[in-house]
N, C-alpha and C positions, 0 to 999 in steps of 0.2 A: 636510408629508407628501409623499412622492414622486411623482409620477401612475403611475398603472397602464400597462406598456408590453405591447400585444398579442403584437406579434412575437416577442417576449422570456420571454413568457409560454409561448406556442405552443412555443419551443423550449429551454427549461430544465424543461416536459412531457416532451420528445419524450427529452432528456439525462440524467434522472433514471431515466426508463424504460429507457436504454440499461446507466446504472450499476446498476441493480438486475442487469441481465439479464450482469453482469460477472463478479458471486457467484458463478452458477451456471457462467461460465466457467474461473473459479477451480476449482470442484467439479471437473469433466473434466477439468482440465489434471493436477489434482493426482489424480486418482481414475484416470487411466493410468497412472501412473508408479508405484503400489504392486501389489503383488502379488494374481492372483485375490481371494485368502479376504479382503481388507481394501477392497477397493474399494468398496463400498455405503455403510463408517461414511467413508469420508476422504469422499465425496461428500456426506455427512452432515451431516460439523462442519462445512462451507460454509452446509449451511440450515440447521444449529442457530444458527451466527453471525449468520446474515440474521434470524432471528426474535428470538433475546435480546434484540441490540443492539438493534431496531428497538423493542421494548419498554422496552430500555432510555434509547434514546435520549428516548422521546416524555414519561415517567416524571423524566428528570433530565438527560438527557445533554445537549440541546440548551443547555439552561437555562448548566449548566457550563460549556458550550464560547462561546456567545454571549449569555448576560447580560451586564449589567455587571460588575465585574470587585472580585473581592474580594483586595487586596491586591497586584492585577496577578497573583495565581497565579493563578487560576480564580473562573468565572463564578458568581455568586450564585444564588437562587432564585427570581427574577423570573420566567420562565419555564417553572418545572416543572410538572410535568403539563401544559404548554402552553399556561399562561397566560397572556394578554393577546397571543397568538399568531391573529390572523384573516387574513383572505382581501385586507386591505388590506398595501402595501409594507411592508416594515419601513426603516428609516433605511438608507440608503446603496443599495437594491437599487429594482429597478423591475420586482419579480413579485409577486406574491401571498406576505404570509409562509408559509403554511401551504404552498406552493410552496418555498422556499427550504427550510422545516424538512425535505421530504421528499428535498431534493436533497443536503443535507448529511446525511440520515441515509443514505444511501446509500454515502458516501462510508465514513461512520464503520465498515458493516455488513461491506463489501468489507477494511477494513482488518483487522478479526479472522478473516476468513475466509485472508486471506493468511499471517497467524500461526499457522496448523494446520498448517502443514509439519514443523517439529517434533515435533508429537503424532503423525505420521503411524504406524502399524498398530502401536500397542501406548496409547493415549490411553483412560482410564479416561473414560468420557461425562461422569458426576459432575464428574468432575475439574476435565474441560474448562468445564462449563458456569461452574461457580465460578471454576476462569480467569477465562473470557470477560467477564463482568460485575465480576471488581476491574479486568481490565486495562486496559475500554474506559471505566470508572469513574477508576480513576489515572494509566492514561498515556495514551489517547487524547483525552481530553475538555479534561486541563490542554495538552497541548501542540495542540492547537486553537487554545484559547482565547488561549494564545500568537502561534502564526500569524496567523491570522483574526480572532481574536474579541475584539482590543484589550487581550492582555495585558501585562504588563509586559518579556517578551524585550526587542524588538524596542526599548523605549527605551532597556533597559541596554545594547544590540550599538550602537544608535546612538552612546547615550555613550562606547563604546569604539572606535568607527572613524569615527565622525564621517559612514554611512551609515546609513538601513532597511533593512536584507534583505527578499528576495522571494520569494515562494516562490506560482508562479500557481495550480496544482492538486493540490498535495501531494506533492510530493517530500520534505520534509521531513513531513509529519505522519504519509500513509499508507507513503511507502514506508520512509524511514529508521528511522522508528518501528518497525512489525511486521518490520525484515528485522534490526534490532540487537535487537528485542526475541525474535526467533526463536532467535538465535545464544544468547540466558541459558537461555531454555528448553531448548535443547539440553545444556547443561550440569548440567541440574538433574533431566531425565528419564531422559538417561541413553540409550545404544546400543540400535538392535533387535537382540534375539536373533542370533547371529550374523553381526552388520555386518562384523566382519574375517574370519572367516572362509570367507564362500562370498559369492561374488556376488548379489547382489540387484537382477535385472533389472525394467526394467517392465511390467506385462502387458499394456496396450495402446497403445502408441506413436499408432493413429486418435484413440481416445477424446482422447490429449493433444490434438495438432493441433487436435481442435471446439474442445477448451479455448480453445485458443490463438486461434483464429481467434474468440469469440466476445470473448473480451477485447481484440483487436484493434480490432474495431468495436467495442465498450461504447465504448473509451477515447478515441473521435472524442467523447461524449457528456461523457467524464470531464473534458477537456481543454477543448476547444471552449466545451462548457457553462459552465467555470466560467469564465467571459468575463462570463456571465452577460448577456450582450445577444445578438441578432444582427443582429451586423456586422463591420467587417474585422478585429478583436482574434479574433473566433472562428472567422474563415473560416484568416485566417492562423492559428492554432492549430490547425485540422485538418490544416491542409497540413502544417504541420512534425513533426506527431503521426505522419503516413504518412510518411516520409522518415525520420522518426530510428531509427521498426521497420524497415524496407527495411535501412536502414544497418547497424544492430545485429544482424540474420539475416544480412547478407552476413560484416560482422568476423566474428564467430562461426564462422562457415564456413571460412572462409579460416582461421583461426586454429588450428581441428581439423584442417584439410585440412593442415597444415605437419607432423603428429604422425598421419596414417591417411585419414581418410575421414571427409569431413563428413555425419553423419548427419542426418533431419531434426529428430529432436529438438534436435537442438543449434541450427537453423535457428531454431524457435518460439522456444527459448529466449533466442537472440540477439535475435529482434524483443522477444518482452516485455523483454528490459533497455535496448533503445533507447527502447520509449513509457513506461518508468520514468523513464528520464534526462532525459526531454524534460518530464517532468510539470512541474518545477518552472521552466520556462522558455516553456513554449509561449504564452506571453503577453507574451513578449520578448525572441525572438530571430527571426533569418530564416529561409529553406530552406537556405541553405546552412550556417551555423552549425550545424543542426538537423542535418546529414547527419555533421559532424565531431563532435557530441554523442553521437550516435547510434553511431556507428563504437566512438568510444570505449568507449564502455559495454559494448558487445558483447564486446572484447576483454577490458577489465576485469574484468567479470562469469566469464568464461571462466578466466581466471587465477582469478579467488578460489573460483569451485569447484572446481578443481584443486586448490588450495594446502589446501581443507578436507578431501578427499579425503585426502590427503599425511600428515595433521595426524589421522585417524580418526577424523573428530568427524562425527557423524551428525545433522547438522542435513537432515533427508531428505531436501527436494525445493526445498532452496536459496532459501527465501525470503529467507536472510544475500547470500548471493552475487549474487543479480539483483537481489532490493528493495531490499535492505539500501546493498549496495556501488553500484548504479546509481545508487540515490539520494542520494547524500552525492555522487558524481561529480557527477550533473547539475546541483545545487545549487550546487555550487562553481563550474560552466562556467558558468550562469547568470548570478554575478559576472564571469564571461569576458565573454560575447559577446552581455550584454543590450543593447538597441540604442535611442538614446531614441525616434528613429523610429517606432518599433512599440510599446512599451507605457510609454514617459514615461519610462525610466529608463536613463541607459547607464551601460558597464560598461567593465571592464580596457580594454580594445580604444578604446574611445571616452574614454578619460583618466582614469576614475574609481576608481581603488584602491580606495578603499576599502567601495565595494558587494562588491568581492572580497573585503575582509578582512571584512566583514559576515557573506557568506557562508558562509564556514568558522567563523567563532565561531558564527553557527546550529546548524551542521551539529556541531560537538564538544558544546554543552549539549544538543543531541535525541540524539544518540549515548549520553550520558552517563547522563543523567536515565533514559531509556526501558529501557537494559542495565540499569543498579542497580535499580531500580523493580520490573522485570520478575523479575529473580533473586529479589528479596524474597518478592512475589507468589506466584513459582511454588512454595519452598521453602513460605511460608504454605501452598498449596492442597496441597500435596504430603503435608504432615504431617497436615492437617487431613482430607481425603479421600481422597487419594492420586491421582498426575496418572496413572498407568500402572495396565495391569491385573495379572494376577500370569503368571507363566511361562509356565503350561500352555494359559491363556486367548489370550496372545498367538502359542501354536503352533498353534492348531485356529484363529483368526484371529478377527480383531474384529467382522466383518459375523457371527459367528454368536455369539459369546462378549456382547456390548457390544444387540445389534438383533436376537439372533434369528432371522437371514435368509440368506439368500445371493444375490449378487449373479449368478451363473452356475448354471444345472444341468445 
């Protein structure tokens, strides 16, 4: 059994608390960006997210994603309802299990809160809730359990490149997952009223900003933490974490700036697709790697919300385009510009192909699995409750159609 490590302890506390406090920056970022009459429920399916899942999680999720492994798909029953889960390490970590379950339920909570982009001002509650719990039940738990939790991916991509893939903080689970699994839902719910017809601006460009800014610093927690010690794997993790949002707000800038006027939304949005990109890396790469990771994403992201614009697909508030598309980028640069220096493992740059061919076979079965899975899902809950509300509900708006309330008077 592992010893209990203080400092490690002290600060996968402090990281946990920060990823909780992520959700709710999700809420704001996403809850400026819809219109008056809909901003209380979109702030809403962030805390309905954070409460399902965290029920969910403690109930079966954990157990799925980190038990022993049933057939290399997912995790057995060993752990549900959180058994044999105490205050002592679990194998490989040096905190308090019941410390870990809460750090990884964190992770999982934020990841369906980022899939409510989609549902944004027209999401039946019902609808969503039953979403919420097949989704984070079929496709966040199995491909967990993939990444992290000793599933069988990871041996079939080795037998096929002759590498493990990496993935430090979820680049592939949270972001690729909810930003490919945003893009099925958008298909299957269907346009807000109106999408091609009249512009639909945002009503609070501040509110986005806290957003932004609180997800900014969660993601020292989200990154950093999952180092899961503290020391230089986590120190150099924040650094690169600040550096690759810096990077991703400047591309972005510059990149709108070539077509009008760089506004600041487009600034916030460029930083969250640099600490997307960085997610799955910041445990193995430098600063400066992190700033050309970062750059990238910014601009990439930028193109694919354009090109969906282009295309009239009302995925709303681009969970496809920043989570979705930064994370399959930084994944794949990952296999770039991992460094063995810094987290054991090198990459393209350092002579290793095939962590790079690793990489992109990761990145195409989590694409794949989570799109199809997702479309099933949402068509299921669609027939079954219905994921949208009806017309007229969604013209008087959600905060008062869905909660009763209003978020302005």
């Amino acid at each position: 059994m592992a010893e209990l490590d203080g400092a490690a302890t002290a600060w996968i506390l402090a990281s946990t608390s920060m990823v909780v406090l992520m959700t709710f920056g999700v809420a704001f970022f996403y809850g400026g960006l819809v219109r008056r009459k809909n901003v209380a429920s979109m702030i809403a399916l962030s805390l309905v997210s954070l409460f399902i899942v965290s029920i969910q999680w403690a109930v079966i999720g954990f157990s799925l994603s980190f038990a022993p492994s049933i057939g290399g798909v997912v995790g057995g029953l060993d752990y549900a309802l959180l058994r044999g889960i105490g205050m002592e390490p679990l194998e490989g970590t040096s905190i308090p299990g019941v410390l870990y379950v809460a750090f990884q339920m964190a992770f999982a909570a934020i990841t369906l809160a980022i899939l409510t982009s989609p549902f944004a001002e027209r999401a039946r509650l019902t609808g969503f809730i039953a979403f919420g719990l097949l989704w984070t039940t079929l496709v966040y738990d199995p491909v967990a359990h993939w990444i992290w939790g000793g599933g069988g991916l990871h041996g079939l991509v080795e037998r096929l490149t002759g590498a493990t893939p990496i993935d430090f903080a979820g680049g592939l689970v949270v972001h690729t997952a909810s930003g490919f699994s945003a893009l099925a839902v958008a298909l299957v719910i269907g346009p807000r009223l109106g999408f091609e017809e009249s512009h639909i601006p945002p009503h609070s460009i501040p509110l986005t900003m806290i957003g932004g800014a609180l997800l900014w610093f969660g993601w020292f927690g989200f990154n950093a933490g999952s180092a899961l010690a503290s020391d230089g794997v986590a120190g150099n993790a924040l650094l690169v974490t600040h550096l690759a949002a810096s990077a991703g707000a400047a591309s972005w800038a510059l990149a709108s700036w070539s077509h009008g006027r760089p506004g600041s939304l487009g600034m916030i949005s460029g930083a969250v697709a640099g600490l997307v990109a960085i997610t799955p890396a910041a445990g193995f790469v430098g600063p400066i790697d992190s700033l050309v990771i970062g750059a990238l994403a910014g601009f990439a992201s930028y193109k694919a919300l354009a090109w969906r614009l282009e295309r009239g697909l009302d995925e709303s508030l681009d969970a496809w385009a920043i989570h979705g598309v930064s994370g399959v980028l930084g994944s794949i640069l990952t296999g770039v510009f991992a460094r063995e220096g810094i987290g054991g493992v090198p990459g393209l740059l350092e002579g290793n192909p095939g962590l790079f061919a690793a990489q992109i076979v990761d990145a195409i079965v989590i694409i794949v699995y989570s799109f199809t899975v997702t479309l099933a899902i949402a068509k299921f809950v669609d027939r079954l409750v219905g994921l949208r509300v009806t017309p007229t509900e969604e013209y008087v708006g959600i905060d008062i159609s869905q909660h009763g309330e209003e978020a302005y008077r």
